[in-house]
LOPAVEX-218015 format. One record per residue: residue in one letter; residue number from 0; x, y, z of N, C-alpha, C, O in turn. Coordinates in steps of 0.02 Angstrom, whole numbers, always signed. Example, Ala and Ser with C-alpha at 12.3 -4.5 7.8 and 13.67 -1.06 7.14 Angstrom:
LOPAVEX-218015
type	seq	nxx	nyy	nzz	caxx	cayy	cazz	cxx	cyy	czz	oxx	oyy	ozz
A	0	+660	-284	+390	+615	-225	+390	+660	-165	+390	+712	-166	+423;
S	1	+642	-112	+354	+684	-53	+357	+645	+2	+394	+670	+57	+402;
end
This chain:
LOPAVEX-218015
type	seq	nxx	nyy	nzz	caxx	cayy	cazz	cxx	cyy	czz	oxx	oyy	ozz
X	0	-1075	-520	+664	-1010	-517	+696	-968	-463	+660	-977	-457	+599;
X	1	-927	-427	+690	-900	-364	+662	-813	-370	+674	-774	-369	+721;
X	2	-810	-375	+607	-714	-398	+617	-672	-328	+631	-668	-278	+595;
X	3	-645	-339	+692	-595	-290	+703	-526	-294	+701	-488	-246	+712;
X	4	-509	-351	+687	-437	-374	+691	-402	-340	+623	-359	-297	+618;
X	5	-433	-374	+577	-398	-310	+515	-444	-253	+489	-442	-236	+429;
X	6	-489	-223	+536	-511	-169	+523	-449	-112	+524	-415	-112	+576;
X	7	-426	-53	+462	-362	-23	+455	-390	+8	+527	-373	-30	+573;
X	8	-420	+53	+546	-428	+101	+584	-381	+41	+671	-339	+57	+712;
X	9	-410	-5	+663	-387	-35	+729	-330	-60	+706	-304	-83	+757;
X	10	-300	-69	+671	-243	-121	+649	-157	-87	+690	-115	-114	+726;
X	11	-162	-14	+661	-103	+31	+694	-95	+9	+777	-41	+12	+806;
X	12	-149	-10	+806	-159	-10	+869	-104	-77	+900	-69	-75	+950;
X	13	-112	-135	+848	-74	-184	+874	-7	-206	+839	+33	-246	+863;
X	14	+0	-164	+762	+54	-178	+735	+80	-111	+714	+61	-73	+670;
X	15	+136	-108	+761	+165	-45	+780	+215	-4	+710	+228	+55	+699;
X	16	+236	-76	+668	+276	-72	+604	+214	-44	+538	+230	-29	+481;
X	17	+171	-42	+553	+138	-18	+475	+127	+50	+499	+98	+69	+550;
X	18	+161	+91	+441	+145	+163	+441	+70	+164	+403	+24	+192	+432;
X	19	+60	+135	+341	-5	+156	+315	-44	+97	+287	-15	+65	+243;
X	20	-109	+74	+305	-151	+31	+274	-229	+54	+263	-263	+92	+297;
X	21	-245	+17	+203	-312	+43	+152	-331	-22	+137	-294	-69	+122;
X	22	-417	-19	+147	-424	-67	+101	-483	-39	+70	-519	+3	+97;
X	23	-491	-65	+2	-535	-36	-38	-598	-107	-83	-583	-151	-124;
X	24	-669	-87	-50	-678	-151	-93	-693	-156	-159	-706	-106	-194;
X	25	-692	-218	-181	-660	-244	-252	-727	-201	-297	-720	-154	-335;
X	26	-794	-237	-276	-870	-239	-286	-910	-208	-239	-922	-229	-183;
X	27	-931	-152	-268	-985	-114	-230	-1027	-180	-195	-1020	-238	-214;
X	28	-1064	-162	-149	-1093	-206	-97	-1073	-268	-63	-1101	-282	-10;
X	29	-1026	-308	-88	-971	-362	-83	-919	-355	-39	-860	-342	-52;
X	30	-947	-365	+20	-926	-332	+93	-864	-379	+103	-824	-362	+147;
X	31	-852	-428	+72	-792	-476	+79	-728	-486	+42	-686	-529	+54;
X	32	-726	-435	-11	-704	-437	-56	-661	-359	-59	-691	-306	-49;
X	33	-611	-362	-68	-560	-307	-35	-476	-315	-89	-446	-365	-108;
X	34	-462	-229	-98	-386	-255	-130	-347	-195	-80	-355	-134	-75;
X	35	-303	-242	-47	-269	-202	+20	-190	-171	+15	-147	-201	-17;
X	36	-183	-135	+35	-119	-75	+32	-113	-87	+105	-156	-88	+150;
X	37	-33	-98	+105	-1	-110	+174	+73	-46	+167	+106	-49	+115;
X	38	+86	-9	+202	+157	+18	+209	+183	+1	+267	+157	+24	+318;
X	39	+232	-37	+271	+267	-63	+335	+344	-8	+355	+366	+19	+304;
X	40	+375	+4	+406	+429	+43	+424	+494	+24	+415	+500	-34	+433;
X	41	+548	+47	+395	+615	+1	+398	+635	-38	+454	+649	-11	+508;
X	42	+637	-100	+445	+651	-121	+513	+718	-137	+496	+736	-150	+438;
X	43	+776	-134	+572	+806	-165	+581	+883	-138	+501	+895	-79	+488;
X	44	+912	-185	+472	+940	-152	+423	+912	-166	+364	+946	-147	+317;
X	45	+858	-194	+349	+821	-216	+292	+770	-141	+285	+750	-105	+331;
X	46	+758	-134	+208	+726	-82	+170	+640	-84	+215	+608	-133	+235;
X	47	+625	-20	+217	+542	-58	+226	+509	-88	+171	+543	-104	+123;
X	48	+452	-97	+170	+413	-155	+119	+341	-116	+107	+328	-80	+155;
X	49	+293	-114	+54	+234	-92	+18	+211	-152	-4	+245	-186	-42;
X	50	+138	-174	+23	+121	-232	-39	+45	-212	-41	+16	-184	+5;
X	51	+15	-231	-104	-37	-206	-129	-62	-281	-134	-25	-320	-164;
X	52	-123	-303	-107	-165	-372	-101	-222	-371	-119	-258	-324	-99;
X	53	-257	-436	-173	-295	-467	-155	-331	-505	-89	-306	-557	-68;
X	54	-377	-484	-64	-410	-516	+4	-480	-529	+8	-524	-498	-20;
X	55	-484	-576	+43	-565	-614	+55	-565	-648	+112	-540	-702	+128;
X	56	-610	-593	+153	-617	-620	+217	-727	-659	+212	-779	-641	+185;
X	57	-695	-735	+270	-765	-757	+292	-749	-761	+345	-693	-759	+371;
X	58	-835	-773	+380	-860	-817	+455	-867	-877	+424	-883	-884	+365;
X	59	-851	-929	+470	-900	-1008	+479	-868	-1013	+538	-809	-1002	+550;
X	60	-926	-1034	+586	-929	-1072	+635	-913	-1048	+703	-909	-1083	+754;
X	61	-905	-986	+700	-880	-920	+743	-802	-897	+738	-789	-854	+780;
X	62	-749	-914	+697	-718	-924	+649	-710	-844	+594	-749	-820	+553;
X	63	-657	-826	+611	-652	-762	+542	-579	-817	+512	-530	-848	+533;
X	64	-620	-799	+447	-548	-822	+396	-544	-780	+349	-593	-752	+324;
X	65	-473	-770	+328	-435	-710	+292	-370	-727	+238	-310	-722	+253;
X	66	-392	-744	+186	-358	-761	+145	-322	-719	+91	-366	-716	+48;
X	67	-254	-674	+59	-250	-647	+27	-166	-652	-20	-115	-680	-1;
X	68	-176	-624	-69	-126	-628	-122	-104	-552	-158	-142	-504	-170;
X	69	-27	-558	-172	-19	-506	-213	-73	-471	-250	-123	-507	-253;
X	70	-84	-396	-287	-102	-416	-342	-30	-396	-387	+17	-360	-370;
X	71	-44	-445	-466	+18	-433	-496	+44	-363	-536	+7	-332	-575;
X	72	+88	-349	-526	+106	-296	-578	+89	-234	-546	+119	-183	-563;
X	73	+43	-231	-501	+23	-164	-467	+83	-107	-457	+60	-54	-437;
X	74	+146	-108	-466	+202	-55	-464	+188	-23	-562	+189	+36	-577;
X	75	+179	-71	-602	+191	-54	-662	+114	-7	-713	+60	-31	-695;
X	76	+109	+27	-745	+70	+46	-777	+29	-3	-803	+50	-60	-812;
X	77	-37	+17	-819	-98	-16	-851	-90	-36	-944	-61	-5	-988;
X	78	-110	-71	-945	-123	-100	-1027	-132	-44	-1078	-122	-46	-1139;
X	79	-159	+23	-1028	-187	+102	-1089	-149	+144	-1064	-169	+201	-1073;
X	80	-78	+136	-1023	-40	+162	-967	-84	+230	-948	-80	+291	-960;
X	81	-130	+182	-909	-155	+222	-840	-98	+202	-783	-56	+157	-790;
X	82	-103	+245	-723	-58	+260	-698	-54	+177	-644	-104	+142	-633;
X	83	-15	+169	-629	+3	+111	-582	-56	+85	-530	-97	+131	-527;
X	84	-75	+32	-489	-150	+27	-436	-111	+79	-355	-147	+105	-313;
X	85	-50	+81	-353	-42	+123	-290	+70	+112	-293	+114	+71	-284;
X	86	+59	+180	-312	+143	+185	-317	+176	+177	-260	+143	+189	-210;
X	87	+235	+161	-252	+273	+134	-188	+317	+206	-171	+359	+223	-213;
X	88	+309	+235	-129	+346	+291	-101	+445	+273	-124	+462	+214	-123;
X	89	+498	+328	-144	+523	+331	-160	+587	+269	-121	+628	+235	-151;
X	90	+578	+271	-69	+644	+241	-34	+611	+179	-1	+636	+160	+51;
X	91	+545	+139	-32	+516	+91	-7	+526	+27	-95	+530	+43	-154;
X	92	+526	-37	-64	+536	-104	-90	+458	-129	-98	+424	-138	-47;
X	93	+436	-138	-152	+362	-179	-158	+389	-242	-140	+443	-262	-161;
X	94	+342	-282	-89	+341	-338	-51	+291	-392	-88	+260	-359	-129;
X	95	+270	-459	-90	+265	-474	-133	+229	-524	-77	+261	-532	-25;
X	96	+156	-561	-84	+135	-587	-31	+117	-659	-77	+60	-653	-100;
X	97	+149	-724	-96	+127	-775	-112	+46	-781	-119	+5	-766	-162;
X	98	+46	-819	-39	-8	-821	-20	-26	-818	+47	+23	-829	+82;
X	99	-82	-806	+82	-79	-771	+180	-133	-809	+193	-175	-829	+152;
X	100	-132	-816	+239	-197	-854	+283	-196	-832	+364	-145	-833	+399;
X	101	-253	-814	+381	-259	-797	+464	-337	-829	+487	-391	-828	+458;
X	102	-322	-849	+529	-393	-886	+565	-403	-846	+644	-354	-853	+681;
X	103	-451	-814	+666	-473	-791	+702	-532	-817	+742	-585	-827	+712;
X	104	-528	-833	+832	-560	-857	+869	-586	-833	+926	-554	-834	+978;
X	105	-646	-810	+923	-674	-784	+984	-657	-838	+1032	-674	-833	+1091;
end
């Protein structure tokens, strides 16, 4: 089964507010395992939003499930200050994702 719902390339197609999304996986061959970059647009009078995630998508049962989390600190430099996991464009707010859940049903 081939997930298209948060495939980036299809994603622009249905959510008209993200200017830019990446996902990159965590583990070479570990097809489920992903740390995701979202850039969303200013909406409305609120700032736009950047969030950089933890994600792990499965199947069961014909069933896509999609679970993901911040990762922390990703605006700030590394422990050997290597440079930040993905800097937030100048006039954008890092967004901050608890925790997400999406269930998907053929």
């Amino acid at each position: 089964m081939v997930n298209v719902a948060y495939n980036p390339k299809f994603v622009k197609k249905w959510d008209k507010n993200l200017v830019q999304f990446e996902e990159t996986p965590v583990v070479e061959g570990k097809k489920s395992f992903f740390k995701t970059y979202l850039l969303n647009k200013k909406k409305l009078a609120f700032s736009g939003r950047d969030f950089c995630e933890k994600t792990f998508n499965f199947y069961s049962n014909g069933k896509f499930y999609r679970y993901s989390t911040s990762v922390d600190n990703t605006e700030l430099p590394g422990p050997i200050g290597e440079a930040p996991e993905k800097e937030s464009p100048q006039d954008i707010i890092r967004g901050f994702t608890i925790f997400s859940c999406a269930m998907l049903e053929r």
